[in-house]
C-alpha positions as CSV (number, residue, x, y, z in Angstrom):
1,X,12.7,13.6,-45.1
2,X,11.2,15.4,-48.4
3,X,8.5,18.1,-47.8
4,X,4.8,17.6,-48.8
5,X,3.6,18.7,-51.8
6,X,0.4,20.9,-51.7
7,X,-1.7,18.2,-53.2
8,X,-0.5,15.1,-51.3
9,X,-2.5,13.1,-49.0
10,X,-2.2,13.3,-45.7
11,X,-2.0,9.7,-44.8
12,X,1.0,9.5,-47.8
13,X,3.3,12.5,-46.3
14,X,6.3,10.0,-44.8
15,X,6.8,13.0,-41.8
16,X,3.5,11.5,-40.6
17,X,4.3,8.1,-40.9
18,X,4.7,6.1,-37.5
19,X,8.3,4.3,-36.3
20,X,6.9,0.6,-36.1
21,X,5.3,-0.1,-33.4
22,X,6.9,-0.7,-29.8
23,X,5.6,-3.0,-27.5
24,X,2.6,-1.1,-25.5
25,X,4.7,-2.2,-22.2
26,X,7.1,0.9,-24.0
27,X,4.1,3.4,-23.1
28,X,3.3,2.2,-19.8
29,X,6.8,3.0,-18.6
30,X,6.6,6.4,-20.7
31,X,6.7,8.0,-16.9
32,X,8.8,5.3,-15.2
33,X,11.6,2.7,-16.7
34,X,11.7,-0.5,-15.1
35,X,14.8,-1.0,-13.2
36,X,15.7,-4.2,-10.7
37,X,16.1,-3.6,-7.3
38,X,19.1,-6.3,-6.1
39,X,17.8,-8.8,-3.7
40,X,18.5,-9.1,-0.4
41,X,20.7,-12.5,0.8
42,X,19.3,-14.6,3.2
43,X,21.1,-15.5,6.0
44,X,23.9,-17.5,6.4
45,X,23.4,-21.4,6.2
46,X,20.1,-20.9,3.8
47,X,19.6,-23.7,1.5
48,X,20.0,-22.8,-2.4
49,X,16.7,-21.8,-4.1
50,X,16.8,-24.7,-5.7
51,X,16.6,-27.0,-2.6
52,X,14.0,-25.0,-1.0
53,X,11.9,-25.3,-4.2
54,X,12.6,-28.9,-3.9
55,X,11.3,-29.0,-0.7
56,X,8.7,-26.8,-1.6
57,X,7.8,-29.7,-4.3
58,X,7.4,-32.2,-1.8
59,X,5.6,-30.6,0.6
60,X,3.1,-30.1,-2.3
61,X,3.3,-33.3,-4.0
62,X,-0.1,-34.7,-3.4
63,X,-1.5,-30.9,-4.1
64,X,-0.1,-30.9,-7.6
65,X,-1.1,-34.4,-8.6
66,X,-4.9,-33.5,-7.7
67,X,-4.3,-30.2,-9.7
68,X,-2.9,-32.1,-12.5
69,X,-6.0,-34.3,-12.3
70,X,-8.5,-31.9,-12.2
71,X,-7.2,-30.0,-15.1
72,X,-7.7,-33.2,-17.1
73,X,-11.3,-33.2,-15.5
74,X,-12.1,-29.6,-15.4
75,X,-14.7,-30.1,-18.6
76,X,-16.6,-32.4,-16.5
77,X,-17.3,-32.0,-12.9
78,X,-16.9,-29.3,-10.1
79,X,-13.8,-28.8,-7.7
80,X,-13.3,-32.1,-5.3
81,X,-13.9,-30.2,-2.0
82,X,-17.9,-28.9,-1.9
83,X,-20.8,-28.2,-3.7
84,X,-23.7,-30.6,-5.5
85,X,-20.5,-32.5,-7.1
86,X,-18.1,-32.7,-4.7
87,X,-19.0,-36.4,-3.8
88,X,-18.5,-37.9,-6.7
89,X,-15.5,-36.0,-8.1
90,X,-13.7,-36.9,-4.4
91,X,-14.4,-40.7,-4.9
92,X,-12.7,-40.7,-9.1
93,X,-10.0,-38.2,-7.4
94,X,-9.3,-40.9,-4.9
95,X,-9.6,-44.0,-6.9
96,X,-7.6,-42.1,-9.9
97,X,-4.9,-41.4,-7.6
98,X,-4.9,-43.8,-5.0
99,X,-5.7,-41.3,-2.2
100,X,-8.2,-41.5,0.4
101,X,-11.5,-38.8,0.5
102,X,-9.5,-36.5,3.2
103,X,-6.1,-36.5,1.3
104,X,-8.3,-35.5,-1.5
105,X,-9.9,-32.7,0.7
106,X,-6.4,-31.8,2.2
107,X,-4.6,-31.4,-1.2
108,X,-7.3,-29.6,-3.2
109,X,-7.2,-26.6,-0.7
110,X,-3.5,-27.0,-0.6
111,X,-3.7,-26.3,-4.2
112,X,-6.0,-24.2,-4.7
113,X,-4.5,-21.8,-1.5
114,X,-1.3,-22.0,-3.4
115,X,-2.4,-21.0,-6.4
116,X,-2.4,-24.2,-8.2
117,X,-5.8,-24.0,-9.3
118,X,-8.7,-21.7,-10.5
119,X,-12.2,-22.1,-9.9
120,X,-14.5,-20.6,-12.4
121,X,-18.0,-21.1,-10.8
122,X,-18.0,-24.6,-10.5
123,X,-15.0,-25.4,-13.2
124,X,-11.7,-26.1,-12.5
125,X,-8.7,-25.1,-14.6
126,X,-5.0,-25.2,-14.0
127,X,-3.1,-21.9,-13.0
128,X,-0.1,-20.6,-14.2
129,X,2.0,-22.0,-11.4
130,X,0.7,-25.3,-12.1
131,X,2.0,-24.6,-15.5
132,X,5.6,-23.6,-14.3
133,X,5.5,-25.9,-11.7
134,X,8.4,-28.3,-13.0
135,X,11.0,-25.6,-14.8
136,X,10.2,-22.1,-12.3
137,X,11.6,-22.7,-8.8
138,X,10.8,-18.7,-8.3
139,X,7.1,-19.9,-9.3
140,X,7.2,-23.2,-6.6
141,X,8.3,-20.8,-4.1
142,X,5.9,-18.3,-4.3
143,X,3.1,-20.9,-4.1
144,X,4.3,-22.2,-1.0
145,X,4.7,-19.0,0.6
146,X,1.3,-18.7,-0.6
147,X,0.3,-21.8,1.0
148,X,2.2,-20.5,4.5
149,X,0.5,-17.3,4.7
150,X,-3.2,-19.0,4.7
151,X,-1.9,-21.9,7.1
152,X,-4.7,-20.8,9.1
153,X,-7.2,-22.2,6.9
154,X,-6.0,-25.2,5.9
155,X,-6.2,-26.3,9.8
156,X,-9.4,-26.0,11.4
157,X,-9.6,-24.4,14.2
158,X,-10.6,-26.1,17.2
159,X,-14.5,-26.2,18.0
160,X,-16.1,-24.3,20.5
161,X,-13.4,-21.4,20.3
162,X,-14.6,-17.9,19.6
163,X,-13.7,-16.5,16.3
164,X,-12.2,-13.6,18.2
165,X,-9.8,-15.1,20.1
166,X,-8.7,-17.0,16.9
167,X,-8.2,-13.9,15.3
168,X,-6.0,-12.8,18.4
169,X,-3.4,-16.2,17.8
170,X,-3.3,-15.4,14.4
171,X,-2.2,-11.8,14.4
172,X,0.3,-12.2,17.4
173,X,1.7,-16.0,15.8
174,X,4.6,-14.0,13.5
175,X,5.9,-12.6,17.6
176,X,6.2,-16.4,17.7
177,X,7.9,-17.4,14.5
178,X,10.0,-14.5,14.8
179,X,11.7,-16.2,17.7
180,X,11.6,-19.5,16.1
181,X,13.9,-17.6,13.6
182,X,16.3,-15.9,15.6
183,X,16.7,-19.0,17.9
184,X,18.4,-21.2,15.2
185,X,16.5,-24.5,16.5
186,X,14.1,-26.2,18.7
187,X,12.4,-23.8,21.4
188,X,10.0,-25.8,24.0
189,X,6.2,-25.1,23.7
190,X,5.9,-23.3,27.1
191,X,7.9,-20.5,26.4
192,X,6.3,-19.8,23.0
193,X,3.4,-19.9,25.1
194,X,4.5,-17.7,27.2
195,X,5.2,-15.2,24.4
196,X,2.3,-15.9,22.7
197,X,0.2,-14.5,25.6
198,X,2.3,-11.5,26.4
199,X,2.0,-10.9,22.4
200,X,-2.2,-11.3,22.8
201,X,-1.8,-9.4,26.1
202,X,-0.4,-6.4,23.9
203,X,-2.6,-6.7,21.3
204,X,-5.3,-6.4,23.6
205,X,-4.0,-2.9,25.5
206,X,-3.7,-1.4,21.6
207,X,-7.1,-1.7,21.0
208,X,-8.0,-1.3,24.6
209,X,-9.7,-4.1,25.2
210,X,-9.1,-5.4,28.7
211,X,-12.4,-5.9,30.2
212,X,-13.5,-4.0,33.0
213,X,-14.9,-6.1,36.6
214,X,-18.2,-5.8,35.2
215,X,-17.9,-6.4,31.8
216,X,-16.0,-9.9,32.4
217,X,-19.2,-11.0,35.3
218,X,-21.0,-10.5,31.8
219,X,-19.0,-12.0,29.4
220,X,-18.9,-15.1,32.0
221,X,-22.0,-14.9,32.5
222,X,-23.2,-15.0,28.9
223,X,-21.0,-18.2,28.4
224,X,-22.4,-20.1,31.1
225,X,-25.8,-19.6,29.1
226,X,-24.6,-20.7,25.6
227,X,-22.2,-23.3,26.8
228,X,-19.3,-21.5,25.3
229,X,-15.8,-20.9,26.5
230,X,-14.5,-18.3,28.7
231,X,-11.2,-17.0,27.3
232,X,-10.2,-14.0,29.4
233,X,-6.6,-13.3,29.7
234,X,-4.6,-16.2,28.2
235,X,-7.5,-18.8,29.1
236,X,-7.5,-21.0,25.8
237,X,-4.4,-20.3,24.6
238,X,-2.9,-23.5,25.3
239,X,-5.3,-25.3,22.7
240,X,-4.6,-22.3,19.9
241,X,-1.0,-22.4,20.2
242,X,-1.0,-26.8,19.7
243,X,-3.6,-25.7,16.9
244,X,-1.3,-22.8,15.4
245,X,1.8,-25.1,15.5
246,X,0.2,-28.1,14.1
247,X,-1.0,-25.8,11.3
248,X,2.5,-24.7,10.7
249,X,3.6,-28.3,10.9
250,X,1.2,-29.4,8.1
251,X,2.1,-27.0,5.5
252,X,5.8,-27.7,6.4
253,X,6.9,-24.5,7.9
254,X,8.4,-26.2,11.2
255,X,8.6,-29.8,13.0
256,X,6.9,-30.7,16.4
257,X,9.3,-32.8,18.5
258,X,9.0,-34.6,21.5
259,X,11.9,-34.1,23.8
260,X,13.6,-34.9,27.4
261,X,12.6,-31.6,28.3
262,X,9.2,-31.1,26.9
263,X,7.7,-31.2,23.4
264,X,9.4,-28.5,21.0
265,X,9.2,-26.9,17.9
266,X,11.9,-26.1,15.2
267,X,11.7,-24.4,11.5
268,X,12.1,-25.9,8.8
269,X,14.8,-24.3,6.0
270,X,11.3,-23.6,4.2
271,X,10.1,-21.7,7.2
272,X,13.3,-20.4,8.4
273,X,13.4,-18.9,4.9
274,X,9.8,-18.0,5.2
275,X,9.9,-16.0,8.5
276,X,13.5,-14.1,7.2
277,X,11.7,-12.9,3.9
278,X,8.6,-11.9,6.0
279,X,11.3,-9.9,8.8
280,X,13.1,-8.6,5.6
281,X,9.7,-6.8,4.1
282,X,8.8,-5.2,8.2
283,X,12.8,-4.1,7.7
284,X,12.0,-2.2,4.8
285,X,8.6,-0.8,6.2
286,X,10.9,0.0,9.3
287,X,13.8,1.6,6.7
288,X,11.2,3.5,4.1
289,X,13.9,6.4,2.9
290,X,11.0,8.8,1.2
291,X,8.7,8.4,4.4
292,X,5.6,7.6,2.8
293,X,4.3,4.7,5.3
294,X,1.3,7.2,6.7
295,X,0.3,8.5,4.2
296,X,-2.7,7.9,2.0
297,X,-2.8,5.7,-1.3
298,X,-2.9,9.2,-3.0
299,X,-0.3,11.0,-1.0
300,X,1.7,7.8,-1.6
301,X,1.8,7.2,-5.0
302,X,2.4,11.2,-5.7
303,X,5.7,10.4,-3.7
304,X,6.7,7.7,-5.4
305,X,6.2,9.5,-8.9
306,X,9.1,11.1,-7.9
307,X,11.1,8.3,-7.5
308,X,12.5,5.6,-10.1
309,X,11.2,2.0,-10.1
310,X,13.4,0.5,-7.6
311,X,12.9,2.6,-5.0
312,X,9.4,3.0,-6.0
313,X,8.9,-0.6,-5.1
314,X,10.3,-0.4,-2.3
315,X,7.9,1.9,-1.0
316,X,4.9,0.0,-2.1
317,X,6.3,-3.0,-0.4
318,X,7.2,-0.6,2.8
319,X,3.0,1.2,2.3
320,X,1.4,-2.7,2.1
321,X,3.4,-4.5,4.9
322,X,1.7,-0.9,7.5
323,X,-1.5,-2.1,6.6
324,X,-3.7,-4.8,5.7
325,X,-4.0,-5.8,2.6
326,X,-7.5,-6.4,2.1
327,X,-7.7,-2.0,3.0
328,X,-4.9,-1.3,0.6
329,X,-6.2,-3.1,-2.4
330,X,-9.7,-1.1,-2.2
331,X,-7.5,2.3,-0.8
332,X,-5.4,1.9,-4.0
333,X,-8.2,0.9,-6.5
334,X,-9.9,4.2,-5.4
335,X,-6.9,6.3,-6.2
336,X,-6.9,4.1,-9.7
337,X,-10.8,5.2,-10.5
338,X,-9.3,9.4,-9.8
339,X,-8.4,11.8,-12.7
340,X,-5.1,11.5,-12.8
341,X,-3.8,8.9,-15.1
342,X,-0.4,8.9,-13.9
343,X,-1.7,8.0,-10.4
344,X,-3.9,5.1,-11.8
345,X,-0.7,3.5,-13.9
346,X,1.0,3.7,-10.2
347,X,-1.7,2.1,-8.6
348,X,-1.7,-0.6,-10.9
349,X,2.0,-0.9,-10.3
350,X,1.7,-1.0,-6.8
351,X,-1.0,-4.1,-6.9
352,X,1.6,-6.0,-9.3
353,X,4.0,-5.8,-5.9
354,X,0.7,-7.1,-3.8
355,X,0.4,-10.0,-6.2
356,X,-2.3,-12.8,-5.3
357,X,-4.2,-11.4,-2.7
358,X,-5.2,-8.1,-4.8
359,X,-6.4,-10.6,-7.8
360,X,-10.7,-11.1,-7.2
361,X,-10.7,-7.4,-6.8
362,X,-8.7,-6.5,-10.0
363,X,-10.5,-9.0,-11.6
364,X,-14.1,-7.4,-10.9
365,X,-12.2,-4.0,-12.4
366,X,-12.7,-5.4,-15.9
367,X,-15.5,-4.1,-16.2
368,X,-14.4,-0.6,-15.6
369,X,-13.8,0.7,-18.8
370,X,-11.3,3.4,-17.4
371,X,-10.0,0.5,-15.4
372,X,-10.2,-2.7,-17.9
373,X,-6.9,-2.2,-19.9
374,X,-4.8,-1.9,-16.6
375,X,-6.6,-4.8,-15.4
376,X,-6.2,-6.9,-18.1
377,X,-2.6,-6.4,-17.9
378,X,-2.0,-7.4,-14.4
379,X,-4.2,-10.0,-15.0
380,X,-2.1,-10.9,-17.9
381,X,1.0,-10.9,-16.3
382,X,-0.5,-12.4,-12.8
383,X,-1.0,-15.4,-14.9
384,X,2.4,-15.6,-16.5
385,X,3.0,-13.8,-19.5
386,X,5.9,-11.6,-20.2
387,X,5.5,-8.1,-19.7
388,X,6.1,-6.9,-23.2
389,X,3.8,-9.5,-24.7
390,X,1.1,-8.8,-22.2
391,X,-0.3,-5.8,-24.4
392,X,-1.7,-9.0,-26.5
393,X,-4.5,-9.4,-24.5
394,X,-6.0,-6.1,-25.1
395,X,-8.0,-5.2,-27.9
396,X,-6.8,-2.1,-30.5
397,X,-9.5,0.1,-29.1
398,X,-8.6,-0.6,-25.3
399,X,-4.5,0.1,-26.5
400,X,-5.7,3.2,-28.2
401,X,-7.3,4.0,-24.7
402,X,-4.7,3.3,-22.6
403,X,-2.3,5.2,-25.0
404,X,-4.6,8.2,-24.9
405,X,-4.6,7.3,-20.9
406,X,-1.1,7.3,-20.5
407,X,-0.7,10.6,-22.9
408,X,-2.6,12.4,-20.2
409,X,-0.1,11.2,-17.8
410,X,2.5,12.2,-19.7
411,X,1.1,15.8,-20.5
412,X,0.2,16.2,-16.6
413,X,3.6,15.1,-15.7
414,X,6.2,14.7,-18.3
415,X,8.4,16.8,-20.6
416,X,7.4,17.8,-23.9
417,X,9.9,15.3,-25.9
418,X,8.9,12.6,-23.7
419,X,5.4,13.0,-24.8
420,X,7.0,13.4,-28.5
421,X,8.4,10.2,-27.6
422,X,5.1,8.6,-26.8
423,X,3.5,9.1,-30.1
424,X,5.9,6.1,-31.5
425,X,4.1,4.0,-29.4
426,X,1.3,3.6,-30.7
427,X,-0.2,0.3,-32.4
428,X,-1.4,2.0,-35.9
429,X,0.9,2.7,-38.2
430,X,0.2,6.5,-39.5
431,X,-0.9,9.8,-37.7
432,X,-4.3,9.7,-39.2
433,X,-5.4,6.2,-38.6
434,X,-4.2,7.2,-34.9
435,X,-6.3,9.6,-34.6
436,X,-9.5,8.5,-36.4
437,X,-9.5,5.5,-33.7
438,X,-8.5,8.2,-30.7
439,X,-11.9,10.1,-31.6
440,X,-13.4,6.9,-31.6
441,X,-12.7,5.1,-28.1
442,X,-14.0,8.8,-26.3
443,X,-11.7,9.1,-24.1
444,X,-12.4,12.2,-21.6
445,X,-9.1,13.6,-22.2
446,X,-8.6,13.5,-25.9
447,X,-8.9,16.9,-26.7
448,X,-6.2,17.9,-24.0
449,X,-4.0,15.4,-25.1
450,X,-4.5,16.0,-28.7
451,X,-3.5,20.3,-27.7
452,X,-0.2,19.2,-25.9
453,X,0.9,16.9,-28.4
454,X,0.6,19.8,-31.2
455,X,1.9,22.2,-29.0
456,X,4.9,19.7,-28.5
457,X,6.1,18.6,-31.6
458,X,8.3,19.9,-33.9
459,X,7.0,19.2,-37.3
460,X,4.7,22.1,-38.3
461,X,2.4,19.7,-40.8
462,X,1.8,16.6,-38.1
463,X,1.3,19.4,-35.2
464,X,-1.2,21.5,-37.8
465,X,-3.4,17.8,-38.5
466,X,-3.3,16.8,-34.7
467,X,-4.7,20.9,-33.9
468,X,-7.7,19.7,-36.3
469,X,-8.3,16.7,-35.1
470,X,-8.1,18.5,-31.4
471,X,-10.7,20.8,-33.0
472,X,-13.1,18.1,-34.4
473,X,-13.5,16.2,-31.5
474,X,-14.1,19.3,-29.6
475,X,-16.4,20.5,-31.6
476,X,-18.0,17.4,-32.3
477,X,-17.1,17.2,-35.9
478,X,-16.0,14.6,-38.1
């Protein structure tokens, strides 16, 4: 490169001249590069992906074909399942598809559970799986799963039950699928029963919750009075267990079979599958090699800082399947709304591993401003676009922020040349315009990041015009 002459603009001196742009996915992985972690095989006698997507198309057929019809509709009436226009959208559902009123009812929550759909007030538009529905059996599958997590509210439950002892069925059932699993076919009703209430029975002695003499003369006593039912010890559980596997059974995870012996249950290849990925993820909770599983979102994420993508994943997977993830969304949020930007890029990255069930509360994070660019992007990317196009969705002044944001984390964190490194990926195309529009989006660490990045690089006239600009917005100059 030639040397400036004392009277050449700054903007026209080629040393500070920007490479062209890199994608902005190149600065949020200034800290960390994206590798792949190999997948785990399934066991032996899995079908291919490609027949459990089919499957996972037909158990979803009549989901998808409301979905399909509702995105044609979505300018003119509300979701077929409630609300002031529920009514009439089920009966030109029906008559368009030649379904009765509770198929309708059946399939919209199938499709909306599996991600099929979106409802925007009371709009409905397609989602991205519906979009990759047909050519992405990776997409299918991850909307059944979806679909098998909430198969508790796509059955009722029965009437008259306490919510509590729901709850209990629930949160022992995968005891239950688990042997389903590792029998390899049908297993009667009575002994799942039978596990099913030493599972409850468990559950019960963690939280200590076995009633006392007196406490269960009350609790009776209180259900004679509001005609509800007694469930003390595995009273009830009968009735949850048909209800549990009848759920199961209608989102295609397993068959219901009468037999010589007894009615009995058997898995599906979907939900054989199912249950092994499920056992997989409590393996590597179980197998975590940098031990972060107790620790807080905080503590967590500084550990995997240390580590590179793969196993990093790993670990987030490991952190989420210890807890629930309704606590782990708002646990790592908080960490995400700290000071340290390296911890809030992590955060993010951990809620890309929680998917679906983290995306109301990154949603409601758009309005964050420290937040929004980060939430944009997982939204982005959520919803199906490629990584290194995702940046599209962000305005310049929100990719000047989050380079400024991710600067800091580099600064914090990195090496000098790595920070050297990050300069190049910066949408503008010189030094100066850069940093105009950094002293424009206020950032609250522009003036640190503007000192390290003088400090770090090698060319004496770029370092002396980022020093000034450090200056300036420190001084609150021009």
């Amino acid at each position: 490169m030639t040397s400036r002459k004392p009277d050449e603009p700054l903007a026209r001196n080629s040393r500070l001249r920007l490479v062209r742009p890199r994608a902005l996915a190149t600065a949020r992985r200034a800290v960390t590069t994206r590798r792949t972690r190999p997948a785990p095989r399934p066991p032996e006698g899995t079908p291919p992906r490609a027949e459990l997507a089919r499957q996972a198309r037909h158990v979803l057929a009549d989901a998808v074909r409301i979905a399909r019809w509702a995105a044609v509709e979505r300018g003119v009436t509300a979701a077929p399942r409630s609300g002031p226009g529920a009514a009439p959208a089920q009966e030109r559902a029906a008559a368009a598809l030649n379904l009765t009123p509770g198929q309708i009812r059946a399939g919209w929550d199938r499709a909306r559970l599996a991600g099929l759909v979106e409802l925007h007030g009371d709009t409905a538009r397609p989602g991205w799986r519906l979009h990759a529905w047909d050519r992405d059996d990776s997409a299918v599958l991850r909307g059944w799963v979806a679909l098998f997590d909430a198969w508790s509210l796509v059955h009722p439950a029965p009437e008259g039950v306490e919510p509590s002892a729901v709850a209990e069925v629930v949160e022992a059932l995968p005891q239950v699928l688990s042997l389903l699993q590792l029998s390899q076919g049908p297993v009667l009703v009575p002994a799942l029963l039978d596990l099913l209430g030493q599972r409850v029975e468990e559950l019960r002695e963690e939280r200590c919750e076995v009633p006392g003499a007196e406490q269960a003369a009350e609790a009776t006593e209180a259900a004679a009075t509001t005609d509800a039912p007694v469930v003390n010890g595995t009273d009830g559980l009968p009735a949850l267990l048909d209800w549990a596997l009848e759920g199961l059974a209608a989102v295609g995870a397993l068959t219901l079979d009468p037999g010589a012996e007894g009615r009995h249950a058997t898995l599906t290849p979907l939900g054989n599958w199912a249950v092994w990925v499920k056992l997989e993820q409590i393996c590597v909770a179980a197998q975590s090699p940098a031990g972060n599983i107790e620790q807080s979102a905080e503590d967590m994420l500084r550990g995997c800082a240390r580590l590179t993508p793969g196993p990093a994943r790993a670990e987030y997977r490991a952190w989420l399947a210890a807890r629930t993830l309704s606590s782990a969304v708002t646990e790592l949020l908080t960490v995400a709304r700290g000071e340290d930007a390296l911890l809030r890029g992590l955060a993010f990255e951990a809620l890309r591993v929680v998917g679906a069930p983290a995306e109301a509360e990154v949603r409601a994070t758009v309005a964050e401003p420290s937040l929004r660019p980060y939430a944009l992007l997982w939204l982005a990317e959520y919803e199906g676009a490629d990584p290194d196009d995702a940046q599209e969705v962000l305005t310049r002044e929100e990719s000047t922020w989050l380079w400024v944001d991710t600067a800091a984390a580099v600064a914090d964190h990195g090496e000098s040349e790595l920070l050297v490194r990050h300069l190049d990926s910066a949408v503008q195309g010189t030094v100066p315009a850069l940093l105009d529009e950094i002293r424009a989006v206020g950032h609250p660490r522009t003036v640190q990041v503007l000192v390290a990045l003088a400090a770090a690089h090698p060319d004496p006239a770029l370092a002396k015009a980022v020093r000034r600009a450090a200056f300036q917005v420190h001084t609150g100059g021009a």
